[in-house]
C-alpha positions in Angstrom: -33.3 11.4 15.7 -30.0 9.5 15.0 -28.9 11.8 12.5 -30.3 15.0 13.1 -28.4 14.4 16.9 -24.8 14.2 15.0 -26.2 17.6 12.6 -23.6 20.4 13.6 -22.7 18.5 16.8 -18.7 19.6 16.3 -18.5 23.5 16.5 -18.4 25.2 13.7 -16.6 27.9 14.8 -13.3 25.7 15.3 -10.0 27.1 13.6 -10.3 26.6 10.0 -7.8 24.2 8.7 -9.8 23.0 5.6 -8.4 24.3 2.9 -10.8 25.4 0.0 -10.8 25.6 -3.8 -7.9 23.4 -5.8 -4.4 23.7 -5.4 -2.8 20.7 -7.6 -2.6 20.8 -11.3 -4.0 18.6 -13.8 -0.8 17.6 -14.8 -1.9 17.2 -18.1 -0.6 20.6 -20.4 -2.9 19.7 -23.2 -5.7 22.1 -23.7 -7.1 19.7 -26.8 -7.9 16.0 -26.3 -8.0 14.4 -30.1 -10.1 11.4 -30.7 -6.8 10.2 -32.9 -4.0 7.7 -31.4 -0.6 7.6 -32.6 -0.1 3.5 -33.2 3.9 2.5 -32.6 5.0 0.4 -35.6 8.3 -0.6 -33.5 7.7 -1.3 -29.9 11.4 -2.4 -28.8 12.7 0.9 -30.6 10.2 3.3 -28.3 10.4 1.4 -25.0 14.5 2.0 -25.5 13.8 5.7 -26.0 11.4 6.3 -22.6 14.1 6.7 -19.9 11.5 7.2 -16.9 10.9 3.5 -15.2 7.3 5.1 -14.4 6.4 6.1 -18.0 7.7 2.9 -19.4 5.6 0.7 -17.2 3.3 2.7 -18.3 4.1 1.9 -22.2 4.7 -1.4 -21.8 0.7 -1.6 -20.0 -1.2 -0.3 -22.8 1.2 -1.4 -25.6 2.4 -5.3 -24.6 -0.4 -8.0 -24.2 1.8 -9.3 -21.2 1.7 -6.3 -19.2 -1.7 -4.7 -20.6 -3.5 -8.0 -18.8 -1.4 -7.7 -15.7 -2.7 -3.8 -15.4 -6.7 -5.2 -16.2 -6.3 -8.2 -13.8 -5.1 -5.8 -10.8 -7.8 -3.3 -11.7 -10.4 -5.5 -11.6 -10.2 -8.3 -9.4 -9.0 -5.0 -6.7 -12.5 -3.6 -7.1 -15.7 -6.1 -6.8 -17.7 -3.5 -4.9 -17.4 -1.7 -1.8 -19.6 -1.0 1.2 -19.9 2.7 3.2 -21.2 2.6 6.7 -21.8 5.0 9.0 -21.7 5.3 12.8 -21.9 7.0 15.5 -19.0 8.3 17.8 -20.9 7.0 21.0 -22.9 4.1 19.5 -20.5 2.5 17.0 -20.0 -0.8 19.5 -23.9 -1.3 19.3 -23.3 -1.5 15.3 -26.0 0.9 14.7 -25.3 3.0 11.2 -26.6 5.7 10.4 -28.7 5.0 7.2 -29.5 8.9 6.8 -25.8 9.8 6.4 -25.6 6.9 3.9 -27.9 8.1 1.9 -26.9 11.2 1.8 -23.3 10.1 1.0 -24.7 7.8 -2.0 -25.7 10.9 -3.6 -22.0 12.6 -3.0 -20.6 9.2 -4.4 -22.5 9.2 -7.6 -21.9 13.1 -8.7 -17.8 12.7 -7.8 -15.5 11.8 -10.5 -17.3 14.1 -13.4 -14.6 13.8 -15.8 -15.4 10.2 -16.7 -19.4 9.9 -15.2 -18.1 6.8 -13.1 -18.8 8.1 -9.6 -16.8 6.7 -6.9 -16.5 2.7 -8.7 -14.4 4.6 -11.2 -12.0 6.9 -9.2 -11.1 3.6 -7.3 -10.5 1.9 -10.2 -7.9 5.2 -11.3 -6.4 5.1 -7.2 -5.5 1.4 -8.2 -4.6 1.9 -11.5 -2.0 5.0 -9.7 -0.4 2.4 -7.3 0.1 -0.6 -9.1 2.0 1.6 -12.5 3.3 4.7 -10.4 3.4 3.3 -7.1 1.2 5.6 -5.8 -2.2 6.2 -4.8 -3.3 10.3 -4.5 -5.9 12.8 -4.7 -6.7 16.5 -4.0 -10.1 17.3 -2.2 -11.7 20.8 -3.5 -14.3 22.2 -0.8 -16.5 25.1 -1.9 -15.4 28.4 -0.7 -18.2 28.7 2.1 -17.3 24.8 3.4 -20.2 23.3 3.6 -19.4 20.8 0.6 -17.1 18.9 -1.8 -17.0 20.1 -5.2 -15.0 17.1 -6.7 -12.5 14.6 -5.9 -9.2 15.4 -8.4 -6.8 12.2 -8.3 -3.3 13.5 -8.6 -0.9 11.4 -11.0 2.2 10.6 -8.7 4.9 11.3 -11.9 3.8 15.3 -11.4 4.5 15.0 -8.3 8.2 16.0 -6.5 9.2 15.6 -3.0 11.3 17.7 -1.1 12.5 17.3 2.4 11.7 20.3 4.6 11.9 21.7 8.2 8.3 22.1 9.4 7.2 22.5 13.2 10.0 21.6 14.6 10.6 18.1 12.7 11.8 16.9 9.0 8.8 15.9 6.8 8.6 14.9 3.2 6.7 18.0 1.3 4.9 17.2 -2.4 5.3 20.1 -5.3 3.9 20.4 -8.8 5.0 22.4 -11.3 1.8 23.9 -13.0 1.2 25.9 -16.1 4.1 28.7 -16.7 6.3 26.5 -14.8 4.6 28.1 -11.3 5.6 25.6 -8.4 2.5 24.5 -6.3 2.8 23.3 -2.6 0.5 20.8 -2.5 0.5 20.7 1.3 -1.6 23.9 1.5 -4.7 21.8 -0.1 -6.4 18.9 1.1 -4.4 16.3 -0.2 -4.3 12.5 0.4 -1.7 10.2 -0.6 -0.8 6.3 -0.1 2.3 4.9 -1.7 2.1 0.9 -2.4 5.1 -0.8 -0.9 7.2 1.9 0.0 10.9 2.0 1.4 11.9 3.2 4.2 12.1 7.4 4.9 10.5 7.4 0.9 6.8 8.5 0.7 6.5 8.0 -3.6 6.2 4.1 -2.7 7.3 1.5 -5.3 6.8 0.5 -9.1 6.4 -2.8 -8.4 6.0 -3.7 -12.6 9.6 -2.0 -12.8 11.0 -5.8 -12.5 9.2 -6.6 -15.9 10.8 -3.8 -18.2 14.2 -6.0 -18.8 11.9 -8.9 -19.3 9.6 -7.3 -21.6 12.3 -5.9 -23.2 13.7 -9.2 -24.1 10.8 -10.8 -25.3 10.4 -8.5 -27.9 13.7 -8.7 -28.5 13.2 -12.3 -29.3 9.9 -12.1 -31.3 12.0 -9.6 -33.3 14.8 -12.2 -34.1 12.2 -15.1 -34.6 10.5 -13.0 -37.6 13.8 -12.5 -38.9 14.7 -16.6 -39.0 11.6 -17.2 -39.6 12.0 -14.5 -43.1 15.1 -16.0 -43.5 14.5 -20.0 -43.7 11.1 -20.5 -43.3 10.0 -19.9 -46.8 10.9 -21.4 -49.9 13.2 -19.7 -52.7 13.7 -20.3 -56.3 17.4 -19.9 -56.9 18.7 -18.6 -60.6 22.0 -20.0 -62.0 23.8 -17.9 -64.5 26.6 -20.0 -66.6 29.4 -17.8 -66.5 31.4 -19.9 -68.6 28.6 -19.3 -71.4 28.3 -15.4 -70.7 32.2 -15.4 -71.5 31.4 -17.1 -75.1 28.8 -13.2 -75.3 30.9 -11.2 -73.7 33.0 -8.5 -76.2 36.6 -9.5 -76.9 38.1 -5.8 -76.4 36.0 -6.1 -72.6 37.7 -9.3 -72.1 40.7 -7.9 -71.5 40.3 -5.2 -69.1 38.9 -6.0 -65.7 37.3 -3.1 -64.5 34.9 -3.0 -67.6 34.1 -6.8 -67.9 32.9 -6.6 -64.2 31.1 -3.7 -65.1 29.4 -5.2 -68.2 28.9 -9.3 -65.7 27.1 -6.6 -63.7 24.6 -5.3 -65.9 24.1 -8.9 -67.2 23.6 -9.5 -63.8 21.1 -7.0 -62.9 18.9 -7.7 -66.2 18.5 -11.3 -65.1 17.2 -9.6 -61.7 15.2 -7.0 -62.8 13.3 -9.1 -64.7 12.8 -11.1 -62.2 11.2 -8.5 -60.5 9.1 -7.6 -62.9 7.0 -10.4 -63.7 3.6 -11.1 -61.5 3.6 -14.0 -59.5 0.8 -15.4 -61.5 3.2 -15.0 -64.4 5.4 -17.9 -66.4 9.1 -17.7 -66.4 11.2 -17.7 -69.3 15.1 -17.5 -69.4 17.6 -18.7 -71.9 18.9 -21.5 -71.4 22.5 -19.7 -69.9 20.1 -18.9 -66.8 19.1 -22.2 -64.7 15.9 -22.1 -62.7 15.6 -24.5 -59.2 12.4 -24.2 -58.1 11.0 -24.5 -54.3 14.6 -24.9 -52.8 16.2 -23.2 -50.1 13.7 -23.2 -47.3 14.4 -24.9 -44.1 11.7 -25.3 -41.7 13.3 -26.8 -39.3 14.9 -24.6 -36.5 17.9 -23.8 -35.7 17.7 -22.5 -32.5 14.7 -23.6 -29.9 13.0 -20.3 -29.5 10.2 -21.9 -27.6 12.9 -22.6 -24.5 13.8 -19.2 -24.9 10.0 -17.9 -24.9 9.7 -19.8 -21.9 12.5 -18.4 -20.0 11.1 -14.7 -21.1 7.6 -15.8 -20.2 8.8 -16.6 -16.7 10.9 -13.6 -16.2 7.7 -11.6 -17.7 5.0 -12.8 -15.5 7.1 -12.6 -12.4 7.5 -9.2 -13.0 4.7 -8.3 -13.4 3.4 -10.3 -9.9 1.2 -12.8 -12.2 0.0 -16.3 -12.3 0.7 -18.4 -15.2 -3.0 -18.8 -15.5 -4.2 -15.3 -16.0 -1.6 -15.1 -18.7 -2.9 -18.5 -20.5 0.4 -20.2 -19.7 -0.6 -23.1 -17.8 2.4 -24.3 -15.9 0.5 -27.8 -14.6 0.8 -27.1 -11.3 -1.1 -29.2 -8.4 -4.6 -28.1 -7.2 -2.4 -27.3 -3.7 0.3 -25.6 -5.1 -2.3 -23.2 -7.1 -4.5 -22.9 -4.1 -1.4 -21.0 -2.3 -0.2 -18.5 -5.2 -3.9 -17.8 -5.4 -3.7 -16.7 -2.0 -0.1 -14.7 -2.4 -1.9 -13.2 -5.1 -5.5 -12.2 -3.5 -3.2 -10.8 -0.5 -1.2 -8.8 -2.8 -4.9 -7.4 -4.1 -5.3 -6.8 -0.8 -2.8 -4.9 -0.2 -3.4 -2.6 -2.7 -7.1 -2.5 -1.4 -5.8 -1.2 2.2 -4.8 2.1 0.4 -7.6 3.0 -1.8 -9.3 2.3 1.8 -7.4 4.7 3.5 -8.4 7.0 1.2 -12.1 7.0 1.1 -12.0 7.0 4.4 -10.1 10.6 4.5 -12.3 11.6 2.2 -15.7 10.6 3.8 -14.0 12.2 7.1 -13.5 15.3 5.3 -16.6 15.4 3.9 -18.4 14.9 7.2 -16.6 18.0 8.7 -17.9 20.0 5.8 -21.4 18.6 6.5 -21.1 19.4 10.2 -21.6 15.6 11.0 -20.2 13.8 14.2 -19.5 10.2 12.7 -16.8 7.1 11.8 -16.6 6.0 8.2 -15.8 2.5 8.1 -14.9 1.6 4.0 -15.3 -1.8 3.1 -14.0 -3.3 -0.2 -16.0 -6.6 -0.8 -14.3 -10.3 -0.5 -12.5 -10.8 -4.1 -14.3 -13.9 -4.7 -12.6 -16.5 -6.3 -13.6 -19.9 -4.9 -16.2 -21.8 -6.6 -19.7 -22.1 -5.0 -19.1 -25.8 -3.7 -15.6 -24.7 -2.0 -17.9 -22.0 -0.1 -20.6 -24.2 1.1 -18.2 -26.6 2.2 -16.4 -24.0 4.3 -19.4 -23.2 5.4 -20.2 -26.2 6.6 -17.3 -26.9 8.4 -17.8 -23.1 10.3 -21.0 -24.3 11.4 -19.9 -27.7 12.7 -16.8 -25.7 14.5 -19.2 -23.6 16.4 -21.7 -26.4 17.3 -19.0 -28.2 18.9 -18.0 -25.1 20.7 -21.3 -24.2 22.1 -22.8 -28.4 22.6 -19.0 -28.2 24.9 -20.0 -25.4 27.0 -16.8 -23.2 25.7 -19.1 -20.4 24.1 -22.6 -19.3 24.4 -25.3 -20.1 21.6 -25.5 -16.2 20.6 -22.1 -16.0 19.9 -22.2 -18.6 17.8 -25.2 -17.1 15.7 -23.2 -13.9 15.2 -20.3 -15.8 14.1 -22.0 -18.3 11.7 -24.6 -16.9 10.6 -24.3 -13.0 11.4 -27.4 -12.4 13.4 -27.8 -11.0 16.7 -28.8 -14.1 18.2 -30.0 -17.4 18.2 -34.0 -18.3 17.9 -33.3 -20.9 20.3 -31.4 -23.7 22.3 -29.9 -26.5 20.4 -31.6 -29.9 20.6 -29.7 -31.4 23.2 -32.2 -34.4 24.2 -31.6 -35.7 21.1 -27.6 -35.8 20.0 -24.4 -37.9 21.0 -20.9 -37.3 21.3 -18.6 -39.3 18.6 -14.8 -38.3 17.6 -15.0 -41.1 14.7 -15.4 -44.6 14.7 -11.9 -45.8 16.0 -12.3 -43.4 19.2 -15.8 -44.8 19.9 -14.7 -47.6 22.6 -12.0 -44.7 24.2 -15.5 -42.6 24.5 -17.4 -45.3 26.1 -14.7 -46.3 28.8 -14.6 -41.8 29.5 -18.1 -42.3 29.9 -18.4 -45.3 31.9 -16.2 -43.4 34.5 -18.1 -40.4 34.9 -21.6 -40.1 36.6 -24.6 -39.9 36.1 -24.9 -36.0 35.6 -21.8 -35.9 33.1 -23.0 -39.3 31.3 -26.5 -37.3 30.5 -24.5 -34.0 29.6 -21.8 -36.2 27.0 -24.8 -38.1 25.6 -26.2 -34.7 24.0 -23.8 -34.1 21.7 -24.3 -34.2 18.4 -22.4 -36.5 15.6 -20.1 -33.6 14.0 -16.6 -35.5 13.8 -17.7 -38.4 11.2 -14.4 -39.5 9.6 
């Protein structure tokens, strides 16, 4: 009866102000999708060209190992699995879902998303792949034209999307356009749209490229690797070096081209070039043979040592790199040896950065499962939870655990909380099977407190002696 009592329990014949069908484009004017991808041969030389900061984040994440494991670290650490509940208006504080809505919200889950057959998993995957490049997270919700369901869930790419600033009701808001096909302009805020900008400024809805940081950096590095396999062309290899005795091409050269300069540096050149050409010419499996007016050194000229320290330069691009792109040395396999504390707390700036990003795909599925609901003519909350990004190891847990436990046993064996609060917080039940064994425990704050806790008890009587006697040893230095 839980569900069919929150069936039609709104009125459905409220003002209409669900808008139905699509409004947004696609933002994509291709009509053909090839299976073919154009491969860059010179990264540095397109990244110069793109002028937009969004589309060159967006470059440098599917082109640049650097940034292309940033993008995949975000993307998948942000989504470990979620959880949809259910409740209702009048009985959410009693923590009763509503498994029928569930289920049938499982099935709208699974069918959304069409375009890549990922369901729900995948169109939050696209929501955080949005905010962390564009800065960004927004979708369009298309209703059928009798409302009583959602046809699909259409995320919106935020660089299609211009703002204007508009007089509406009485107040200045912040209106999104798109320009569809035939250059039509679309008002977006006549269809059920959703939108969450990551990080945003102040008065500025389209939020923050937070890679934007990396593009100077990334630049640079490539930069760099560029010049390194130009040294590395230019010394690192071995060279045979030819020596033509100009005093002995004098002794062959003609006496009436002696004389005139222009022609005997025309005829040294074409002795010149048939020394090189046949250079060129023979295999490199092949013999050399010169006269002996051409001098051959062989396996000179290569200097492998460097002369300038491109790894101190690497490392100040590597820095500058991962910083913008909001990464840990260890996701990028540059181990910066680092204490176990020290890592412990950029692990956390990180996770909370996840979780930032975590709070708007939230927001999101929560408009949408509200929307939905209306459509369905259900009364109910949606409460979307993303699951803890786990990143402790399994001993860290249980000894966290542990200590949980021991805090709430001294809480409720001190008479500051009951022993059903303490099962809900410990161990998430209802509450406890039964009383703790007080007959049996003692109270100890450690072994150098123990004669302090004898003289406290010695002064008390014989009712608070019994009661400090039944506490158990959970302070064991």
């Amino acid at each position: 009866m839980g569900f069919w009592s929150n069936i039609f329990a709104r009125p459905r014949d409220e003002p209409r102000s669900i808008a139905t069908g699509r409004v947004s484009s696609a933002g994509n004017t291709r009509t053909t999708l090839s299976p073919y991808r154009s491969r860059s041969a010179k990264l540095l030389d397109e990244l110069r060209r793109i002028l937009d900061e969004a589309n060159a984040i967006e470059f440098i994440a599917k082109k640049t190992p650097d940034a292309s494991m940033a993008l995949w670290n975000f993307i998948r650490l942000a989504n470990q699995g979620h959880q949809m509940k259910f409740y209702g208006v009048n009985t959410r504080s009693k923590g009763a879902a509503l498994t029928d809505v569930e289920n049938q919200w499982r099935e709208f889950a699974a069918r959304i998303n069409s375009i890549s057959n990922s369901g729900l998993d995948g169109l939050i995957d696209i929501f955080h792949k949005n905010g962390i490049l564009y800065g960004l997270q927004m979708c369009e919700v298309e209703v059928n034209a009798d409302l009583t369901d959602i046809v699909e869930v259409h995320p919106i790419d935020p660089r299609t999307v211009i703002w204007e600033l508009e007089e509406r009701d009485n107040k200045k808001v912040w209106i999104p356009y798109q320009y569809g096909f035939g250059s039509s302009k679309i008002d977006l805020s006549k269809g059920n749209i959703f939108a969450v900008p990551f990080d945003p400024d102040g008065n500025d809805p389209r939020g923050n490229l937070v890679m934007a940081p990396a593009l100077q950096a990334v630049d640079s590095q490539l930069q760099v690797f560029n010049d390194v396999h130009a040294v590395l062309h230019h010394q690192g290899y071995t060279r045979d070096f030819y020596q033509i005795n100009l005093e002995r091409m004098m002794t062959y050269c003609p006496q009436h081209i002696k004389n005139k300069p222009q022609e005997l540096q025309a005829w040294l050149k074409e002795q010149y070039n048939n020394v090189v050409n046949t250079l060129k010419s023979i295999n490199p499996d092949s013999d050399v043979v010169t006269f002996d007016d051409v001098n051959r050194n062989q396996g000179q000229g290569g200097n492998v040592s460097r002369s300038v320290d491109f790894r101190a330069i690497n490392e100040l691009t590597d820095i500058q790199t991962l910083n913008g792109l909001k990464q840990l040395g260890i996701f990028a396999n540059r181990s910066s040896g680092k204490t176990e504390t020290w890592s412990t707390v950029e692990m956390k700036i990180f996770v909370q950065g996840i979780l930032s990003l975590q709070r708007g795909s939230k927001r999101l599925i929560e408009e949408i499962a509200r929307l939905w609901l209306r459509v369905k003519g259900i009364q109910a909350i949606p409460i979307f939870t993303h699951n803890v990004v786990d990143w402790q190891s399994e001993l860290d847990k249980i000894n966290v655990s542990l200590l949980k436990q021991k805090y709430y046993a001294i809480a409720v064996l001190m008479g500051w909380i009951d022993n059903n609060t303490a099962a809900q917080e410990v161990m998430n039940a209802e509450k406890a099977v039964g009383e703790p064994p007080v007959d049996t425990v003692r109270i100890s704050f450690g072994n150098d407190s123990s004669e302090i806790v004898n003289d406290k008890i010695k002064a008390l009587d014989n009712e608070q002696k019994s009661i400090s006697k039944k506490v158990i040893d959970l302070f064991r230095r």
